[in-house]
Legacy VTK file of the C-alpha trace (Angstrom):
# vtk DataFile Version 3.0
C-alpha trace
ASCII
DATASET POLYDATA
POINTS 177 float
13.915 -10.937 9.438
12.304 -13.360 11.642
10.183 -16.438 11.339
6.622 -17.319 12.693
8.130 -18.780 16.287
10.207 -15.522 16.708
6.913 -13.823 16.157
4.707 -15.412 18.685
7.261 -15.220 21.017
7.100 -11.441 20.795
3.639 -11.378 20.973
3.287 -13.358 24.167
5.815 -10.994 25.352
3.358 -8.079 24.752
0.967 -9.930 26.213
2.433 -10.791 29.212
3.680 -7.235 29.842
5.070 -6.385 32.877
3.879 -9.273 34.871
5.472 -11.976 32.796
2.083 -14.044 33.821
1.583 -16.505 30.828
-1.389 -17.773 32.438
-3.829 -15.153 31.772
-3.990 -14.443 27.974
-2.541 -16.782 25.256
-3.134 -17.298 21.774
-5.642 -18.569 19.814
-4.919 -18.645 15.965
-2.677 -16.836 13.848
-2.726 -15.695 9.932
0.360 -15.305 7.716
0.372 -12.572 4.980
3.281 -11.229 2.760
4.509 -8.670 5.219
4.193 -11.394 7.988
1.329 -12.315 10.646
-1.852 -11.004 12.352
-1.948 -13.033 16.136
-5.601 -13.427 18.016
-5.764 -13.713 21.439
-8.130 -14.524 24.733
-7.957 -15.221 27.930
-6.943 -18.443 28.738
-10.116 -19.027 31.564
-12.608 -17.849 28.506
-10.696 -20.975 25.938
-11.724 -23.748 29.088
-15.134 -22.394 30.019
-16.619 -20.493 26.661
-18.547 -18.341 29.433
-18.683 -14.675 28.444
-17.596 -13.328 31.549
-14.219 -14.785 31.491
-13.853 -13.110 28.285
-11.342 -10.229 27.242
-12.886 -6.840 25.673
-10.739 -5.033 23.396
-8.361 -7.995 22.737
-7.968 -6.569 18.891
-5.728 -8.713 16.938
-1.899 -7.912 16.831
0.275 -7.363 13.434
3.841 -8.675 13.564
6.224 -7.593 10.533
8.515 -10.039 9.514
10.665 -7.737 7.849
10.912 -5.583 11.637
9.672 -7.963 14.479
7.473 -4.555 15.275
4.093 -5.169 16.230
0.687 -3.180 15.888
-2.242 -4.052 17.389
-5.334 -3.308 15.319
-8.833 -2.777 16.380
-11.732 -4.384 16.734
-14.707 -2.008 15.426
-14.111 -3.352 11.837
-12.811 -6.727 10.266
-9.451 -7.383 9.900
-9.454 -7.718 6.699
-9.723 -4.461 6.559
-7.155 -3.261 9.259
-4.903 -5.380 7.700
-5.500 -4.387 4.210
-4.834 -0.505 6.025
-1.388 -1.873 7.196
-0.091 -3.628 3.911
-0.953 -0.170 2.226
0.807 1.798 5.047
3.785 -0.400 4.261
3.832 0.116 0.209
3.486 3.988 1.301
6.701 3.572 3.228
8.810 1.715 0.829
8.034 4.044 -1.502
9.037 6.898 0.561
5.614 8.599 1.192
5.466 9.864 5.272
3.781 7.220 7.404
0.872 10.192 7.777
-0.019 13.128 6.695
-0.867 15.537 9.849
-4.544 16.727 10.018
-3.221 20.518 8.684
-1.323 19.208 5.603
-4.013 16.802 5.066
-6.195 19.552 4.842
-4.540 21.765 2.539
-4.193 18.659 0.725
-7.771 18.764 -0.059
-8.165 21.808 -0.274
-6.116 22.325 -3.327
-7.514 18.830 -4.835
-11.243 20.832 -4.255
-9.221 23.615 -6.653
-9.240 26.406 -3.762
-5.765 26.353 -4.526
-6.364 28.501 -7.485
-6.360 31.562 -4.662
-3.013 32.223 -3.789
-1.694 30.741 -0.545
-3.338 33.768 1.665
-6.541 32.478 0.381
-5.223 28.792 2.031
-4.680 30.133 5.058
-8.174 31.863 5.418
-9.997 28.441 4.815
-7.347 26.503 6.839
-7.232 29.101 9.532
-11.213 27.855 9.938
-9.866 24.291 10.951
-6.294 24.507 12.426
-4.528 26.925 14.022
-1.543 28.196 12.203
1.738 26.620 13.274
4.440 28.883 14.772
6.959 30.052 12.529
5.072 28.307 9.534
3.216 29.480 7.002
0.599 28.076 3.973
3.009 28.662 1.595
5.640 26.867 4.121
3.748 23.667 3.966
2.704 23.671 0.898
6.267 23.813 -0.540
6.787 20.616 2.126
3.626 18.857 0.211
5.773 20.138 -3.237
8.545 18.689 -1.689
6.747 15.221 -1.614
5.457 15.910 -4.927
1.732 15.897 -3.553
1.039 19.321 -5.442
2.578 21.067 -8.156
2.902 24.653 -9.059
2.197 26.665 -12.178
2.251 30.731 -13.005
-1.242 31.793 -13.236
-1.689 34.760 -14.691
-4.668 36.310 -13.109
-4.420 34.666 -9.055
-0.571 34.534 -9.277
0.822 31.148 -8.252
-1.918 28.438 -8.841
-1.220 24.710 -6.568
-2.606 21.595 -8.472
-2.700 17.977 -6.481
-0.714 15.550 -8.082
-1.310 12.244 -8.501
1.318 11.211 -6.015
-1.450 13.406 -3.201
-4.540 12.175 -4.910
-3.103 8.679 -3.372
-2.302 10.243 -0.300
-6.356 11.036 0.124
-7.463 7.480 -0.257
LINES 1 178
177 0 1 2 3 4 5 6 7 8 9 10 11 12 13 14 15 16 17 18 19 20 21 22 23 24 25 26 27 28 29 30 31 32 33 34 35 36 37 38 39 40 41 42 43 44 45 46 47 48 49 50 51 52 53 54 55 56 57 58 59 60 61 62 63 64 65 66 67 68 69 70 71 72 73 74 75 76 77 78 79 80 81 82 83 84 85 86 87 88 89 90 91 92 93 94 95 96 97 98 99 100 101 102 103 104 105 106 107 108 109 110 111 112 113 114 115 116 117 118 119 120 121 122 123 124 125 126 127 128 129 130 131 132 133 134 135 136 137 138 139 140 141 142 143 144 145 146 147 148 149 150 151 152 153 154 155 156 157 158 159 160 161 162 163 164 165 166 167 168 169 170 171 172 173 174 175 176
């Protein structure tokens, strides 16, 4: 664990990189949350003379997680508010043993058995997956979706008339939001 001096300290690290040269960007305000802090930063020529083009593009604000001391910059097309609201959630995922992400493919199938394709037997899945992503070496539908099982995103049932059927769980709706 580390406190709020540990965690500008690593920050100004970041931000002096390579070059060690504190005397281009510094910080400028700081905002503590449960997991820990979000840092903002500027140049330090844009603080003293407010003219745009000493300013820094793309300076999005950095996460620091007092639990870790890792740090995550965020982005700057939306609040962050939201970004941060993004990273609490990631965290709650990860405590509770959900993956950090889902890959685009099992993301995919997720939805597609939520949208009740799953109904169609797993060589069904691959047709409308196939469409999207390639299929993985050595991997198949069924593969992956006994790896979403396994993470109790989708559950399976004997149906009579399609063979197996996959339903989404609650656990994998989550996973989609």
């Amino acid at each position: 664990m580390i406190d709020v001096l540990e965690a500008r300290r690593l920050v100004q690290q970041h931000l002096d990189g390579d070059r060690g040269d504190p005397s281009w960007l510094v910080l400028t305000g700081e905002q503590e949350f449960a997991e820990g802090w979000v840092f903002y930063y500027d140049s330090r020529r844009h603080q003293a003379t407010r003219a745009l083009v000493d300013s820094v593009g793309g300076n999005s604000p950095i996460i620091v997680n007092r639990e870790t001391g890792e740090l995550k910059s965020t982005g700057t097309a939306r609040p962050t508010e939201e970004y941060l609201a993004e990273y609490i959630e990631s965290r709650r995922r990860i405590r509770e043993g959900w993956p950090v992400e889902l890959d685009g493919r099992l993301r995919d199938l997720l939805i597609l058995v939520r949208d009740r394709v799953s109904g169609r037997t797993a060589r069904i899945l691959s047709h409308y997956l196939g469409r999207k992503h390639p299929a993985r070496p050595g991997r198949t539908v069924l593969d992956e979706l006994q790896e979403l099982e396994r993470r109790q995103m989708v559950s399976r049932r004997d149906a009579a008339d399609a063979g197996e059927a996959w339903m989404i769980t609650d656990r994998g709706r989550a996973a989609l939001r």
